[in-house]
C-alpha positions as CSV (number, residue, x, y, z in Angstrom):
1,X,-5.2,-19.2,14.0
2,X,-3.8,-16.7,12.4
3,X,0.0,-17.5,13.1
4,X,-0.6,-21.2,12.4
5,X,-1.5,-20.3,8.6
6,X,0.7,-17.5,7.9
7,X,3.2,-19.9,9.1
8,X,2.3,-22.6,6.7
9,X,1.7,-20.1,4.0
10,X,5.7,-19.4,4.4
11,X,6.4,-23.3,4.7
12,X,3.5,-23.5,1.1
13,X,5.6,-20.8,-0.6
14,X,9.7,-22.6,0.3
15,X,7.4,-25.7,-1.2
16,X,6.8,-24.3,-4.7
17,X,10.0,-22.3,-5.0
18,X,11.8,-26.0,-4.2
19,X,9.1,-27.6,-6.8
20,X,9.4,-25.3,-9.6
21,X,13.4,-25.5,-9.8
22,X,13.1,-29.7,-9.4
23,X,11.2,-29.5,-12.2
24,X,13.0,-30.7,-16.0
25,X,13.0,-28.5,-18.8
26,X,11.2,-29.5,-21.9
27,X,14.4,-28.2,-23.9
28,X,17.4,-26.1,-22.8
29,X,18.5,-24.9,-26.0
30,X,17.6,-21.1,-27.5
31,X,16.1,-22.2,-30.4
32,X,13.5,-24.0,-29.2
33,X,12.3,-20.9,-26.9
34,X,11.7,-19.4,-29.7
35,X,9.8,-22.0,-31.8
36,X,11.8,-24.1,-33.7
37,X,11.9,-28.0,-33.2
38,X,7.9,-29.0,-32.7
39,X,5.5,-28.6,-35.2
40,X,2.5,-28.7,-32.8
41,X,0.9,-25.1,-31.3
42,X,2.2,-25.7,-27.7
43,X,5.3,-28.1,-27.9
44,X,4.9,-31.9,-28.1
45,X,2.2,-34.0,-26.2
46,X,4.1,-35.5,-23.2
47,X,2.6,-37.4,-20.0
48,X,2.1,-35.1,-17.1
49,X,5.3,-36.2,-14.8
50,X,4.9,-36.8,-11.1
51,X,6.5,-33.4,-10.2
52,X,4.1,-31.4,-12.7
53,X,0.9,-32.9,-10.6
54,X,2.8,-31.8,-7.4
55,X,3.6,-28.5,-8.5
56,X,-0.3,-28.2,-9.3
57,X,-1.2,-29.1,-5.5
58,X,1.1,-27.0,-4.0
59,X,0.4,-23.5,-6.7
60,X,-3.6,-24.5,-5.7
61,X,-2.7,-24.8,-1.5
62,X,-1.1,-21.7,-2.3
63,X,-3.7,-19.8,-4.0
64,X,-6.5,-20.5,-1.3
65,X,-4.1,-19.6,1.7
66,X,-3.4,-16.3,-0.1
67,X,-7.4,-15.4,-0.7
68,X,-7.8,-16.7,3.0
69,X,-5.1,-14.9,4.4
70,X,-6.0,-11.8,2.2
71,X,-10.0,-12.2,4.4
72,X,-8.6,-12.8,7.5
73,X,-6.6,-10.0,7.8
74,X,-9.5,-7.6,6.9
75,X,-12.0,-9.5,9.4
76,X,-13.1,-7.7,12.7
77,X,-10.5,-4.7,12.5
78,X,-10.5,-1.3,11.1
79,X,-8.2,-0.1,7.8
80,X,-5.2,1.0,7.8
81,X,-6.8,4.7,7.4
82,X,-9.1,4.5,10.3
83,X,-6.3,3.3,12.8
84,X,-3.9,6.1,11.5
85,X,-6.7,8.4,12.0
86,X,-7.1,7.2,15.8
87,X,-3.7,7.7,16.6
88,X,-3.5,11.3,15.7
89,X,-5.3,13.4,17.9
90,X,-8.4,14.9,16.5
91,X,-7.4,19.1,16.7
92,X,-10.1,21.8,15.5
93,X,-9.4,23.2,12.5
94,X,-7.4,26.4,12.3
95,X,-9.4,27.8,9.2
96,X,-12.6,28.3,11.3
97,X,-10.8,29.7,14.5
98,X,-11.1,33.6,14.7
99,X,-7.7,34.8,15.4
100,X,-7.6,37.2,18.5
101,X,-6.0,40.3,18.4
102,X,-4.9,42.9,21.3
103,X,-6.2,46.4,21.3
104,X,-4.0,48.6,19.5
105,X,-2.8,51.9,21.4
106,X,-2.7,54.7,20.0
107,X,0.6,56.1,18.9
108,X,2.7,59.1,21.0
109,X,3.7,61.8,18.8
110,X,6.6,63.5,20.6
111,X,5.3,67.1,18.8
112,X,2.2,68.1,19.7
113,X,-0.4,68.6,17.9
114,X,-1.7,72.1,17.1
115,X,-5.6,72.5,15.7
116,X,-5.8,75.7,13.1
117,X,-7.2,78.3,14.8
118,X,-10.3,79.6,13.7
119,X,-10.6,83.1,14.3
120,X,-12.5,85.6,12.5
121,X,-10.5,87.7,9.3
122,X,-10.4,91.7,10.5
């Protein structure tokens, strides 16, 4: 199910590209992008054209695919977080690991040693 609309979400979106360049300008020229020309707010009152109303459908089919996309692909599976988490394998933390160490020898002095002598003064 989901295949069939992510595959007419594509088809949806080649749709509005193709309808949004069909469409006629109001006016090509520079200065009337910038204001000049029509004295009214939003340019001149003209009847919605055939191509406006279809460019409406297809923007509206493809809002709701995106929102139902967007909760399908969350339905019934974990994030993106929990299923990286999965795939690494869970080790214990080094921090709380006491760190073994071997008995230390004690060290050969090639002299020996010699203990003061304590005998009595005369």
């Amino acid at each position: 199910m989901y295949t069939i609309i992510l595959a007419l979400y594509v088809f949806i979106c080649v749709l509005l590209i193709i309808a949004v360049l069909l469409q006629n300008s109001k006016s090509s020229d520079l200065g009337a992008a910038l204001g000049g020309g029509s004295g009214e707010m939003f340019g001149p009152k003209t009847p919605s054209s055939i191509m406006n109303k279809i460019t409406t459908v297809i923007a509206a089919a493809f809002l709701i695919l995106s929102l139902i996309l967007a909760v399908m692909s969350g339905l019934g599976e974990e994030s993106i977080m929990q299923r990286s988490n999965a795939v690494v394998p869970q080790t214990p933390s080094t921090m709380n690991v006491p760190v073994e160490t071997a008995p230390v020898a004690p060290v050969q002095n090639s002299a020996p040693v010699t203990t003061p002598s304590t005998t009595p003064a005369e």
